[in-house]
C-alpha positions as a Markdown table, in Angstrom:
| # | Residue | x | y | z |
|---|---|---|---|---|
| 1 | Unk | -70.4 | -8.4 | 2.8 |
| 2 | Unk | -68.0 | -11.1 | 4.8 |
| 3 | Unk | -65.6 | -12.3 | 2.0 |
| 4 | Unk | -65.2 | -15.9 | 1.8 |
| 5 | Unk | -61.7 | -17.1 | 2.9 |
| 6 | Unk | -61.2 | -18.5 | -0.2 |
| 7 | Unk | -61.4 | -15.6 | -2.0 |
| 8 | Unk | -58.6 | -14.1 | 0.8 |
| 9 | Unk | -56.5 | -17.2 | -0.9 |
| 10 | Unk | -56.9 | -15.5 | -4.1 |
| 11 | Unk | -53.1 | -14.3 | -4.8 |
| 12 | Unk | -53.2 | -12.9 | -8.5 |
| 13 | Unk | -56.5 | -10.3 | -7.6 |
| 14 | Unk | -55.2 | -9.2 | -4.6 |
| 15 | Unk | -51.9 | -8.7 | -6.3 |
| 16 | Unk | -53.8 | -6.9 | -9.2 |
| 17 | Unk | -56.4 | -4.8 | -6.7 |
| 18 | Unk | -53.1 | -3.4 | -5.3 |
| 19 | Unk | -50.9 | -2.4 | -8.6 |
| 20 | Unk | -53.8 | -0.6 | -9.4 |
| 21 | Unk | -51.9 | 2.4 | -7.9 |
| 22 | Unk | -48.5 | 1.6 | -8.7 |
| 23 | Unk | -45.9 | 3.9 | -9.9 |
| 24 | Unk | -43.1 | 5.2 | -8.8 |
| 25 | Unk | -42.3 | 8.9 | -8.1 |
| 26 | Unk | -44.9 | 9.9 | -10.7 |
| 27 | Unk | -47.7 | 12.7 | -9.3 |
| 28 | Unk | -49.2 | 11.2 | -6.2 |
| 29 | Unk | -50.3 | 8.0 | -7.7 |
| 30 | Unk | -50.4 | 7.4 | -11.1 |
| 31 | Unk | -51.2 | 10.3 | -13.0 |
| 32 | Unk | -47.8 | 11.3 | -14.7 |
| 33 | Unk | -46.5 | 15.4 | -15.0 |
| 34 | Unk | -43.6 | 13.6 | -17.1 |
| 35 | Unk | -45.7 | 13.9 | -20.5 |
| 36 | Unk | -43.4 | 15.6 | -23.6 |
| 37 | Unk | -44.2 | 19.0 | -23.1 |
| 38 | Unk | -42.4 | 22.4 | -21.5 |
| 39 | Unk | -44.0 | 21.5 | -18.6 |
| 40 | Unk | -41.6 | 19.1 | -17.5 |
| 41 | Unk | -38.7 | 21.7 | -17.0 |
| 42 | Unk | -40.7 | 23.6 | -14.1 |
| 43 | Unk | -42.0 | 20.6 | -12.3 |
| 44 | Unk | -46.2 | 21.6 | -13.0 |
| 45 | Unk | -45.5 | 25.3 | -11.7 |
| 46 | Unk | -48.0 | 26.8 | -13.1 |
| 47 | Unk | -49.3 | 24.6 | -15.6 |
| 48 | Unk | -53.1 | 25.7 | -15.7 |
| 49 | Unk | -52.2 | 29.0 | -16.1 |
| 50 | Unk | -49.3 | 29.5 | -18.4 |
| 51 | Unk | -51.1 | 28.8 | -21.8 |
| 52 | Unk | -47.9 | 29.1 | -23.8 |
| 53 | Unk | -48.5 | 26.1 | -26.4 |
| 54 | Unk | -51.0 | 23.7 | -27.6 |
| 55 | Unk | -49.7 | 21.2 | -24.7 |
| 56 | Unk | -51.7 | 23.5 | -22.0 |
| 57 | Unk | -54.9 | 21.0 | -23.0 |
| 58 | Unk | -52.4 | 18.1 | -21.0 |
| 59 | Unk | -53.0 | 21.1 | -17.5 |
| 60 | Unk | -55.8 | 23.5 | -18.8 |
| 61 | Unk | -58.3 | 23.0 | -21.8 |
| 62 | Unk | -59.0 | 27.0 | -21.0 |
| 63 | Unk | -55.0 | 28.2 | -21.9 |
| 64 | Unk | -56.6 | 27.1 | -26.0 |
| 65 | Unk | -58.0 | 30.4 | -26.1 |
| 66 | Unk | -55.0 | 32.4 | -25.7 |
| 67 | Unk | -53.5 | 30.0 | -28.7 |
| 68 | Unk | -53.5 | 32.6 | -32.3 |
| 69 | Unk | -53.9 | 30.7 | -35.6 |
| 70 | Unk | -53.2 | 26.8 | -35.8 |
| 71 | Unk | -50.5 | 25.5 | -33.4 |
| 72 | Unk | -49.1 | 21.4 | -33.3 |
| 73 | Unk | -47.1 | 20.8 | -30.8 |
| 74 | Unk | -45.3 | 17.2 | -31.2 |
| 75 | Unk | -43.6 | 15.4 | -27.7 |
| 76 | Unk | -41.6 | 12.8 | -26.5 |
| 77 | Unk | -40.5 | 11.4 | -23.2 |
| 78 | Unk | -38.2 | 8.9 | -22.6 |
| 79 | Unk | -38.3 | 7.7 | -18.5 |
| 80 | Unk | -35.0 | 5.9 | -16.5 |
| 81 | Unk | -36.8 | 4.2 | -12.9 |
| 82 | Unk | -33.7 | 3.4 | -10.6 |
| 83 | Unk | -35.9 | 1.2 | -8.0 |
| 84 | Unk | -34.9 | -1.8 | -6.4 |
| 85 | Unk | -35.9 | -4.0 | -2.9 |
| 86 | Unk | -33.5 | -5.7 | -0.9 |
| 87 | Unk | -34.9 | -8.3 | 1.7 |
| 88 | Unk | -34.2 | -8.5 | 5.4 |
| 89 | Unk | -33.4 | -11.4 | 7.7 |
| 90 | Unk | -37.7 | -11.0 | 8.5 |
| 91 | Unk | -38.4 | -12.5 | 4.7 |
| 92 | Unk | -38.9 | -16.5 | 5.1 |
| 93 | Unk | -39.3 | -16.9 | 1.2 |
| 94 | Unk | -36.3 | -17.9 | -0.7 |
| 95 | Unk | -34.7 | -15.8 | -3.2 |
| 96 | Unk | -32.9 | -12.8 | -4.4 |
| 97 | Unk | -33.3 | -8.6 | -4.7 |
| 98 | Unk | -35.8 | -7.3 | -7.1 |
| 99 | Unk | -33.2 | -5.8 | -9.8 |
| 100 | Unk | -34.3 | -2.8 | -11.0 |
| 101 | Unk | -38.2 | -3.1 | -11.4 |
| 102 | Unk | -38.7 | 0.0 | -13.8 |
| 103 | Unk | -35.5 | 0.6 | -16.2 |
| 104 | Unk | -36.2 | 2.8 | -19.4 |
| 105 | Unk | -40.3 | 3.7 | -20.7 |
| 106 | Unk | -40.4 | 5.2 | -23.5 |
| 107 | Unk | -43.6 | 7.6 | -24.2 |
| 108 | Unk | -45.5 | 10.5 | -27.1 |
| 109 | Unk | -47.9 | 13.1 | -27.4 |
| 110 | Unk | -49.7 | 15.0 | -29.5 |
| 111 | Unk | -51.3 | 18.5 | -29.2 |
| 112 | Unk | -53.2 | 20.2 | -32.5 |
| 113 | Unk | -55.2 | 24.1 | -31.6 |
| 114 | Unk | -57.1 | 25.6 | -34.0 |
| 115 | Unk | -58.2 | 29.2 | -33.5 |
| 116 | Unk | -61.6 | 29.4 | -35.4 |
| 117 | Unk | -62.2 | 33.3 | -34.3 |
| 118 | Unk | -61.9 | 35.6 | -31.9 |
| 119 | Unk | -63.7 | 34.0 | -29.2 |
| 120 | Unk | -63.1 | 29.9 | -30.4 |
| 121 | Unk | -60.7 | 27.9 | -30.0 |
| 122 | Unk | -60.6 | 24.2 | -30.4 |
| 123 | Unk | -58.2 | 21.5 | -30.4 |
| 124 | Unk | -57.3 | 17.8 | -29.9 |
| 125 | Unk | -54.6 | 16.0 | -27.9 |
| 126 | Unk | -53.3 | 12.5 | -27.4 |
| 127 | Unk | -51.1 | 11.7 | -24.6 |
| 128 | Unk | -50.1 | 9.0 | -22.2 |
| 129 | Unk | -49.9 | 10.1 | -18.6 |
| 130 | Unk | -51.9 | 7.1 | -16.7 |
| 131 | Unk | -49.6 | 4.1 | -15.7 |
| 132 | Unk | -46.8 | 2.9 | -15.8 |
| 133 | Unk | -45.1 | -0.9 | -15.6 |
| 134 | Unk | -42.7 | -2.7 | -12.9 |
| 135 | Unk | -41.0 | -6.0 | -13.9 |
| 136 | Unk | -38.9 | -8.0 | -11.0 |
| 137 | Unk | -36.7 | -10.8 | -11.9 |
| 138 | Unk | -37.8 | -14.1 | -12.3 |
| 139 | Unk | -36.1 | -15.4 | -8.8 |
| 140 | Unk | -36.8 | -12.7 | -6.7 |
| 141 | Unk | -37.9 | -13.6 | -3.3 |
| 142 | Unk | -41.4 | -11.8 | -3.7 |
| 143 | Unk | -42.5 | -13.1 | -6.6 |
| 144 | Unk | -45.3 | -15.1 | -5.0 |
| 145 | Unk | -46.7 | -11.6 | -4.3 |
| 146 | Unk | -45.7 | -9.9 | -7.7 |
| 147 | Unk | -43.5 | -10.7 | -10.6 |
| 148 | Unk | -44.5 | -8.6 | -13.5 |
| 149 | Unk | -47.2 | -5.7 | -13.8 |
| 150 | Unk | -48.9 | -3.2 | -16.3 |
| 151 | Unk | -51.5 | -0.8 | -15.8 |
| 152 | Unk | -51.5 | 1.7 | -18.9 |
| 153 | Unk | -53.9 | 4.8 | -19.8 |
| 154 | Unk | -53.8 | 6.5 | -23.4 |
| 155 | Unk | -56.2 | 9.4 | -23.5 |
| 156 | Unk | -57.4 | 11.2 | -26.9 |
| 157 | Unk | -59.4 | 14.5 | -25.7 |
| 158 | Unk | -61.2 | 16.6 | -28.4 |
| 159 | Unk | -61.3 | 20.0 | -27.0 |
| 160 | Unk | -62.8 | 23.5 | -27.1 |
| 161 | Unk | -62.2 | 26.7 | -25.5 |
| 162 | Unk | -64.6 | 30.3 | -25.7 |
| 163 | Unk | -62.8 | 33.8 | -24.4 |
| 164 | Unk | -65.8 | 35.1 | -22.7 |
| 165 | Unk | -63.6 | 39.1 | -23.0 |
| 166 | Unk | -60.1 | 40.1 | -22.0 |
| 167 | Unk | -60.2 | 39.2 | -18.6 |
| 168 | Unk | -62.0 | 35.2 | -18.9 |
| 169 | Unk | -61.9 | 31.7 | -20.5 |
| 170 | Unk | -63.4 | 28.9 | -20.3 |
| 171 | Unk | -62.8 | 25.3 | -21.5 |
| 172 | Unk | -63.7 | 22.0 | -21.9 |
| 173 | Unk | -62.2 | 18.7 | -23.3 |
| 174 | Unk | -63.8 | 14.8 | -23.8 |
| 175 | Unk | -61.1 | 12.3 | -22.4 |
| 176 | Unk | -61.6 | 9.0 | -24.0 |
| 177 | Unk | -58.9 | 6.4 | -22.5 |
| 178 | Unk | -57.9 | 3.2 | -24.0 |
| 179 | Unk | -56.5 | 1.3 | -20.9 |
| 180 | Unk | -54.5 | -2.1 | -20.3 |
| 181 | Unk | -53.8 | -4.7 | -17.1 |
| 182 | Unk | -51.4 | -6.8 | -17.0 |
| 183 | Unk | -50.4 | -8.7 | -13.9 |
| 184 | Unk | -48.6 | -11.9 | -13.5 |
| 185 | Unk | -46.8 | -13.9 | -10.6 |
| 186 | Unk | -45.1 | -16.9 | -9.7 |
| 187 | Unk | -46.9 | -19.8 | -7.9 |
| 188 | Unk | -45.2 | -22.4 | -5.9 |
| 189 | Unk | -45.5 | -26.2 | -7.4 |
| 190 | Unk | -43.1 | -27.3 | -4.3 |
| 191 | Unk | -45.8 | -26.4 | -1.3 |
| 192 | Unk | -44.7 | -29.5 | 0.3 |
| 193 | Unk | -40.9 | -28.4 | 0.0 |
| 194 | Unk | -39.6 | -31.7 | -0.8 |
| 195 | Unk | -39.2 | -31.4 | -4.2 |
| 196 | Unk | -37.4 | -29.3 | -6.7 |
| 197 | Unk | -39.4 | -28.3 | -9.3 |
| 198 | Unk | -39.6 | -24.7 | -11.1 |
| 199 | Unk | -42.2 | -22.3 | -9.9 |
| 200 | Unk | -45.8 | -22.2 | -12.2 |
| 201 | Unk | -47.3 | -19.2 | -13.1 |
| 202 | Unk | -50.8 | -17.3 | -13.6 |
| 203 | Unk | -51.4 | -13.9 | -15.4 |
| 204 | Unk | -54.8 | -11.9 | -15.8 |
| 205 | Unk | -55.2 | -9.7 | -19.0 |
| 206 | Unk | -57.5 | -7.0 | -20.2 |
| 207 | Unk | -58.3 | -3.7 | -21.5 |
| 208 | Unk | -60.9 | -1.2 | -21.6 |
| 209 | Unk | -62.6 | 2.1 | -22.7 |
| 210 | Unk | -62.9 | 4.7 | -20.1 |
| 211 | Unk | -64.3 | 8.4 | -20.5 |
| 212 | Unk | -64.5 | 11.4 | -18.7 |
| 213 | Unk | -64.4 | 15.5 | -19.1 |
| 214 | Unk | -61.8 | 18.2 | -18.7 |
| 215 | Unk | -63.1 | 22.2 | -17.9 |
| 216 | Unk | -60.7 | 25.1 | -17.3 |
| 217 | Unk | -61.4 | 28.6 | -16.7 |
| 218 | Unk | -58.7 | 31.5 | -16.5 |
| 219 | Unk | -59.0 | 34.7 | -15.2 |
| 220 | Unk | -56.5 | 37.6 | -16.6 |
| 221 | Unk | -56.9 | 40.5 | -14.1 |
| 222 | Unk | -54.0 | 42.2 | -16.0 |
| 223 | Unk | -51.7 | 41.5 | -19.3 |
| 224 | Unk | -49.2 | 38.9 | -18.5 |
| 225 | Unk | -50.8 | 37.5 | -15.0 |
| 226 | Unk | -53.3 | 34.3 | -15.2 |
| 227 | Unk | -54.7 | 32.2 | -12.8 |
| 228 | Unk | -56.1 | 28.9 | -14.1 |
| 229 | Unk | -58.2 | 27.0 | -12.5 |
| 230 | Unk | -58.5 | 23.0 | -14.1 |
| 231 | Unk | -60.7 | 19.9 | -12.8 |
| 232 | Unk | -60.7 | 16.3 | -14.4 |
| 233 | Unk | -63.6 | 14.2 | -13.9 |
| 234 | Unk | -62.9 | 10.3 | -12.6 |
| 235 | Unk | -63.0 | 7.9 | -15.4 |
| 236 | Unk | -64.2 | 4.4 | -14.5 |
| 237 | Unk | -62.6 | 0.8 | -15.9 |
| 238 | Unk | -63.6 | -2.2 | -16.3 |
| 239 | Unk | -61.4 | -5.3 | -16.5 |
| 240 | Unk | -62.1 | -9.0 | -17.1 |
| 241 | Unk | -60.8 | -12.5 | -17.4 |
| 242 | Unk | -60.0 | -15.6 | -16.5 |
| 243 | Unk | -56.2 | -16.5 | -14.7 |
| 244 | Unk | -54.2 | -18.5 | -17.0 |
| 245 | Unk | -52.3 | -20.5 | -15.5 |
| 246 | Unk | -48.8 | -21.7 | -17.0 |
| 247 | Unk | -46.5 | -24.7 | -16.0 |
| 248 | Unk | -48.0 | -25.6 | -12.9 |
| 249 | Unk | -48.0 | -29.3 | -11.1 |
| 250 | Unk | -51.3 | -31.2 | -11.5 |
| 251 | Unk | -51.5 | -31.2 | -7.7 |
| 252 | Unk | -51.5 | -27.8 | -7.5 |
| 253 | Unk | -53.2 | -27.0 | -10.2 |
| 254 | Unk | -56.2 | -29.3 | -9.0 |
| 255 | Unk | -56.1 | -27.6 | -6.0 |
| 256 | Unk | -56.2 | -24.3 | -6.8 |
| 257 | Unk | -59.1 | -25.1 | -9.3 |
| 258 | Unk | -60.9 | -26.7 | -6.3 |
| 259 | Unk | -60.9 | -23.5 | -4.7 |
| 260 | Unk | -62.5 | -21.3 | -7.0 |
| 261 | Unk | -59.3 | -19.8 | -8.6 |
| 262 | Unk | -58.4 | -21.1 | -12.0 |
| 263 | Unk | -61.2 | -21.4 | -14.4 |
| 264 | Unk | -63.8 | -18.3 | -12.7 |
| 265 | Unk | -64.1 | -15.3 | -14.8 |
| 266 | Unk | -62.9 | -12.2 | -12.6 |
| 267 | Unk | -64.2 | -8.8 | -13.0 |
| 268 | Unk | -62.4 | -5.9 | -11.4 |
| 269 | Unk | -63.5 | -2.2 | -11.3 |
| 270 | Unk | -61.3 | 1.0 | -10.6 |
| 271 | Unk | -61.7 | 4.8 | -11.0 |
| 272 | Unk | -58.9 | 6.8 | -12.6 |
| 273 | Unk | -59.2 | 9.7 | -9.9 |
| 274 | Unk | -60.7 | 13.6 | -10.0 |
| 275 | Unk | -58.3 | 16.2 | -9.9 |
| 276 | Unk | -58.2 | 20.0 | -9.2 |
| 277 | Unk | -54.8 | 21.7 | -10.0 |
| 278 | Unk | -55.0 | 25.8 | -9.2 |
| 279 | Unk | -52.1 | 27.9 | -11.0 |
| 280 | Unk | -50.5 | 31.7 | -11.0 |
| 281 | Unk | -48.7 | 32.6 | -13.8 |
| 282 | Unk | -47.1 | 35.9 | -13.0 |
| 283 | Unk | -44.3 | 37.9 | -15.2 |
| 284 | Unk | -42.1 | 40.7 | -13.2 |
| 285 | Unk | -40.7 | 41.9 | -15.8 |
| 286 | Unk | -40.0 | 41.6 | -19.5 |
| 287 | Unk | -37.2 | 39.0 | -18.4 |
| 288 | Unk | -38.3 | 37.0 | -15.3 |
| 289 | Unk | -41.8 | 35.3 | -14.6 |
| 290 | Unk | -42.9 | 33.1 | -11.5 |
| 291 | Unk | -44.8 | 30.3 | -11.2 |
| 292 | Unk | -47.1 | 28.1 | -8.9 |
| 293 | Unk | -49.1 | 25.1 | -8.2 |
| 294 | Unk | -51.4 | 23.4 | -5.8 |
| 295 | Unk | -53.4 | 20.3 | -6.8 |
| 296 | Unk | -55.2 | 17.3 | -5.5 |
| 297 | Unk | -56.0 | 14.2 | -6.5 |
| 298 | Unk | -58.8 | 11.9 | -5.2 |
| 299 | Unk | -56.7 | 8.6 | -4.6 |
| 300 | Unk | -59.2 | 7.5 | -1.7 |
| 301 | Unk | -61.7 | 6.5 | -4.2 |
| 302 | Unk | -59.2 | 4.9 | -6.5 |
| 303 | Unk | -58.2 | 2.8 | -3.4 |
| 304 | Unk | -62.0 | 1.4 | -3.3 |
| 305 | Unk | -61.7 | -1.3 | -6.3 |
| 306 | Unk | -64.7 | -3.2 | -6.9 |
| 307 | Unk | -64.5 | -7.1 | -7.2 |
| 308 | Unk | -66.8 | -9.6 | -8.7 |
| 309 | Unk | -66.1 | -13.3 | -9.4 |
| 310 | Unk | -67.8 | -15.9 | -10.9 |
| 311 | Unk | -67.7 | -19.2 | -9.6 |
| 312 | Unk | -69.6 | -21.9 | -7.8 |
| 313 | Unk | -69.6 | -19.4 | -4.6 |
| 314 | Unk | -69.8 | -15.8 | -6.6 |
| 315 | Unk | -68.3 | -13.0 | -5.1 |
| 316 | Unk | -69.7 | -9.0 | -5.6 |
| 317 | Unk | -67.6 | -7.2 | -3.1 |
| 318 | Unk | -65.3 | -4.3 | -2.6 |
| 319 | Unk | -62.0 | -4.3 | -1.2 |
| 320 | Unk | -60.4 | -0.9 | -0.1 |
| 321 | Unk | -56.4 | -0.7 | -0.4 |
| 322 | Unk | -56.3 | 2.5 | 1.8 |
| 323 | Unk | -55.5 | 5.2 | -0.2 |
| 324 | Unk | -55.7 | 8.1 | 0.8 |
| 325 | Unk | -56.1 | 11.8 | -1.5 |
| 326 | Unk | -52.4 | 13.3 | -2.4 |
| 327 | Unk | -51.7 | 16.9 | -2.4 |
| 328 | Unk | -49.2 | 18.6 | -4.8 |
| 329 | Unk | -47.1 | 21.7 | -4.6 |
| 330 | Unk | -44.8 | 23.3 | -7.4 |
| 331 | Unk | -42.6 | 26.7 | -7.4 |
| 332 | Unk | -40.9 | 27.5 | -10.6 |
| 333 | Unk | -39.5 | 31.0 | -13.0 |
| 334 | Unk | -38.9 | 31.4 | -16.2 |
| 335 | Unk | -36.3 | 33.7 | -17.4 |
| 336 | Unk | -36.0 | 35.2 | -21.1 |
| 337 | Unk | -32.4 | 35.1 | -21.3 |
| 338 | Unk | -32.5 | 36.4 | -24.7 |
| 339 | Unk | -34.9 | 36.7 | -27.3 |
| 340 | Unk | -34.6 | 33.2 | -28.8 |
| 341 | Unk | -34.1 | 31.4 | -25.6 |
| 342 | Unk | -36.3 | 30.9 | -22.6 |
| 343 | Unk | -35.1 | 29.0 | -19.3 |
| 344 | Unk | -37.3 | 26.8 | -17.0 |
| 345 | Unk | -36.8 | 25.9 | -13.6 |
| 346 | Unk | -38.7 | 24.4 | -11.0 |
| 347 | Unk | -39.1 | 22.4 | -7.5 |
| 348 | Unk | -42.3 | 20.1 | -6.4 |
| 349 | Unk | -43.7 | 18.1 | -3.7 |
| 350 | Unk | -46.5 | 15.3 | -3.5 |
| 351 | Unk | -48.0 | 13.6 | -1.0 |
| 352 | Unk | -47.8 | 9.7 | -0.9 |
| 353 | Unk | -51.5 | 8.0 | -1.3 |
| 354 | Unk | -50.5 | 5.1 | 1.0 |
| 355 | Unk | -49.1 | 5.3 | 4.7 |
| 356 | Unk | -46.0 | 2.9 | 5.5 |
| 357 | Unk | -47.9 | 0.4 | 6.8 |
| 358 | Unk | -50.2 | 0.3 | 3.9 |
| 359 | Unk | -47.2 | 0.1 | 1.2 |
| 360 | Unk | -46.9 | -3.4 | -0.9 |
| 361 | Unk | -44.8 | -5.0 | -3.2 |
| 362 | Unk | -46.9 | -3.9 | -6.4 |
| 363 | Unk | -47.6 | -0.4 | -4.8 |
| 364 | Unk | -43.8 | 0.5 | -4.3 |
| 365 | Unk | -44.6 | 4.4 | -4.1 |
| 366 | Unk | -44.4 | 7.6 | -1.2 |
| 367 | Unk | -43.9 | 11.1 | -1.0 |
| 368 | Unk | -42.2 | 13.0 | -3.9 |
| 369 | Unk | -40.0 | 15.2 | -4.5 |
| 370 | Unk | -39.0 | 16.8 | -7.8 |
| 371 | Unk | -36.3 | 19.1 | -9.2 |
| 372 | Unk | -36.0 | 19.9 | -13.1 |
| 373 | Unk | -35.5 | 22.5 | -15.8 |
| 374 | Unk | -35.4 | 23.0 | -19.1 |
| 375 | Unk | -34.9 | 25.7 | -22.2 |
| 376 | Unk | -37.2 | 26.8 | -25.0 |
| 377 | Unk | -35.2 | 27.5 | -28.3 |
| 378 | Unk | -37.0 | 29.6 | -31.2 |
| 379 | Unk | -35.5 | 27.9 | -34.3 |
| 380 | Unk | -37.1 | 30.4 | -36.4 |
| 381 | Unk | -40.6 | 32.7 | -36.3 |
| 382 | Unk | -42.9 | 29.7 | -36.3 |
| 383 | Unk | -41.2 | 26.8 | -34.7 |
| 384 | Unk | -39.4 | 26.0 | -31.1 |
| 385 | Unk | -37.6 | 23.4 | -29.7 |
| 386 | Unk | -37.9 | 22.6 | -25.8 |
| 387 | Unk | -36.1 | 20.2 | -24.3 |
| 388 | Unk | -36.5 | 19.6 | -20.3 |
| 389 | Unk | -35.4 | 17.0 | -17.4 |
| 390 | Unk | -37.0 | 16.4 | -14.2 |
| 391 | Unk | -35.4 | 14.3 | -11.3 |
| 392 | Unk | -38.2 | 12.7 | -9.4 |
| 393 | Unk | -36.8 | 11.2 | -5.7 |
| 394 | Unk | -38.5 | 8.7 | -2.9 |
| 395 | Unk | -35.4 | 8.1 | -1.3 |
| 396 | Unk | -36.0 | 5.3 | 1.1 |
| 397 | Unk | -39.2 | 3.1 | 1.2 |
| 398 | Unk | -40.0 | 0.0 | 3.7 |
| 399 | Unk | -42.2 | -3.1 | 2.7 |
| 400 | Unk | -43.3 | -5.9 | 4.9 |
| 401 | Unk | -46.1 | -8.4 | 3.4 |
| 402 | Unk | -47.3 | -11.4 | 5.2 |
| 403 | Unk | -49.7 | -13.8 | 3.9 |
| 404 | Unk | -50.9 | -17.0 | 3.4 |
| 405 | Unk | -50.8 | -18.5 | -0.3 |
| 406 | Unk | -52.8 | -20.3 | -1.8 |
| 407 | Unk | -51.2 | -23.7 | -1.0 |
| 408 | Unk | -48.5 | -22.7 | 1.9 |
| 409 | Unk | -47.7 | -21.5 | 5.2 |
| 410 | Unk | -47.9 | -17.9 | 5.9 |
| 411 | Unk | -45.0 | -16.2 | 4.1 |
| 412 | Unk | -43.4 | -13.0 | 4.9 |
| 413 | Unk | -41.4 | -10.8 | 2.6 |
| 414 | Unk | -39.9 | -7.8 | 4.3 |
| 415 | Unk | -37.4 | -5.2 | 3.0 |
| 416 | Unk | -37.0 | -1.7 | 1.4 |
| 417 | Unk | -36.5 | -0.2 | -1.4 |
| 418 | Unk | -33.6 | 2.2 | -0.9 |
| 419 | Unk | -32.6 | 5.5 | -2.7 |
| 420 | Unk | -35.7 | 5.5 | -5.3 |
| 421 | Unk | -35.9 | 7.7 | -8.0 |
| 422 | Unk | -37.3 | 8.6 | -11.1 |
| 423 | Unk | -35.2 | 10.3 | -14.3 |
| 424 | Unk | -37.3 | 12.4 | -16.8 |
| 425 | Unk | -36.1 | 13.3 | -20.3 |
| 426 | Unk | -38.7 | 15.2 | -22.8 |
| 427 | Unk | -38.7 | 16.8 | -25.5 |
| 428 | Unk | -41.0 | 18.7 | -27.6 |
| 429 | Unk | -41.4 | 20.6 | -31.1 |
| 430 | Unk | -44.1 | 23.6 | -31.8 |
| 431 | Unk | -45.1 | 24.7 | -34.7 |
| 432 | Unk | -47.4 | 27.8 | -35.6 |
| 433 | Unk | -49.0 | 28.3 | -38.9 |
């Protein structure tokens, strides 16, 4: 359908359509690798096939089966973003550099297997590896676009996993995610520009339960070499509310209200993306072992966010952000340097789901690359100790938004976020009883 123009006026949903796909350097969009397991030391190499610990439910529900007796597997991640934008001369909105929009994000997870017999396996995991935040400083000269933004995804997944003989498994998981938005940005009281008066605000707040499946199978042509094969189902969300808006001028606010904005309940639908991730887990030798990757992600469909306002003019529409699917690549070995210690190592490369021309202010994000390791310590028998960092690197990224606002002239913010990148620490305790 057309969409009225003043829905097009509508600065807080587009702002909140678009961070629906923000992070930075994380996976293609925002599905995060950088959950508290081993896996963060080789980058995803191999992660649907290596089956090592209880966290192969986060990569492959299937690896539970090669899991003996009851295993708990306890992580944590603490994440450093190093992103800020600079304007250029282009930007016609007053202000100052972003300051760094990510800083430190702390994270946990938890992953329980319980062999039942020979053939069952089941488990349960909870982890956080949707979202992430950005917050830009209050004066920043974009912050009629975006000034501070959540989207979070916690999943619990009960699982269960059958070795069919020596050579195949098969699993499957239920992902039940609690999910939260969070978007707020600045609004100019001083449209007229002779006055000096703060800027007002308006945020939009919700939350949501979203479900969806995970199924594994590995094949095991011969001891020590898997291939895993791992799909996630999309998991739709739902968020609603009304904007709230804080501290603006009467003026404006009447005006805004006049156009539908303030005071209409707004409904807005995404899909947390389908993956496929394909894995080789192959050992050379009693010492060395090589590892691989390819995935994809379905970011097209994430880009297609369904939009429905209630008002005096009610709006049932979909707008697409052009996404488009990301594909991911991973090398990485593991060496067995003696019997208590294992090293990790790995390198990775995803796809960006937006071109240049289709990057924003709240979708600060391109191509990946990623560099870590990591070393597995056997404190005794039944317990380990991994602890892993990954580097996660955009380098340069250009921005250019122009738009009318609500109550101005068409205003241009144009600039780039130089040298981005992405700093991983995890680490993670097994046990085996």
């Amino acid at each position: 359908m057309q969409v009225p123009n003043r829905w097009l006026l509508h600065p807080l949903v587009v702002a909140c359509i678009v961070l629906g796909v923000h992070t930075p350097a994380m996976a293609g969009g925002l599905i995060l690798y950088e959950v508290g397991t081993d896996n963060v030391g080789l980058a995803n190499a191999g992660a649907a096939a290596r089956a090592q610990d209880p966290g192969t439910m986060l990569s492959n529900v299937a690896g539970l089966s090669y899991l003996e007796g009851t295993q708990v597997t306890l992580g944590a991640q603490l994440l450093y973003g190093d992103m800020e934008f600079s304007p250029d001369a282009n930007t016609n909105v007053p202000g100052s550099s972003s300051g760094n929009i990510i800083g430190w994000l702390p994270g946990g997870s938890l992953f329980v297997s319980r062999q039942l017999d020979e053939r069952w396996t089941v488990g349960f995991a909870s982890y956080g590896d949707f979202g992430l935040g950005i917050d830009y400083d209050d004066g920043w000269s974009g912050r009629y676009y975006m000034q501070n933004a959540t989207l979070m995804g916690i999943t619990f997944m009960p699982s269960v996993a059958y070795r069919i003989n020596d050579n195949w498994s098969v699993g499957a998981g239920l992902r039940v995610m609690y999910a939260l938005m969070n978007s707020e940005l600045a609004v100019d009281n001083n449209p007229a520009g002779y006055l000096s008066v703060p800027d007002g605000e308006m945020t939009y707040e919700d939350d949501d339960i979203g479900y969806g499946t995970s199924l594994g199978l590995i094949y095991q042509p011969q001891e020590g070499t898997r291939i895993g094969l791992s799909y996630t189902s999309a998991i739709d969300l739902e968020f609603k509310d009304r904007f709230d808006p804080e501290g603006l001028r009467p003026g404006v606010a009447d005006a805004l209200a006049s156009r539908g904005i303030l005071g209409a309940t707004t409904q807005i639908s995404m899909e947390v993306p389908q993956t496929l991730t394909l894995s080789l887990y192959h050992q050379l030798d009693p010492t060395w072992a090589i590892l691989a990757s390819v995935g994809w992600q379905d970011w097209s469909n994430f880009g297609e966010v369904g939009i429905q306002l209630d008002s005096g003019d009610p709006v049932d529409t979909t707008l697409d952000a052009n996404y488009d699917d990301t594909w991911h690549l991973s090398l990485g070995t593991q060496y067995r340097m003696s019997p208590k210690l294992l090293w990790s190592a790995g390198v990775a490369y995803d796809s960006s789901p937006v071109s240049d021309r289709d990057r924003t202010l709240s979708m600060p994000i391109g191509e990946t690359w990623r560099f870590a390791t990591g070393v597995t310590y056997a404190l005794d028998r039944n317990s380990e100790l991994n602890l892993s960092y990954a580097l996660a690197w955009m380098g340069d990224m250009e921005v250019s938004q122009s738009k009318r606002l609500p109550l101005d002239d068409p205003k241009t913010v144009s600039g780039s976020f130089d040298n981005s990148l992405m700093h991983a620490f995890s680490g993670s305790m097994t046990w085996r009883f």
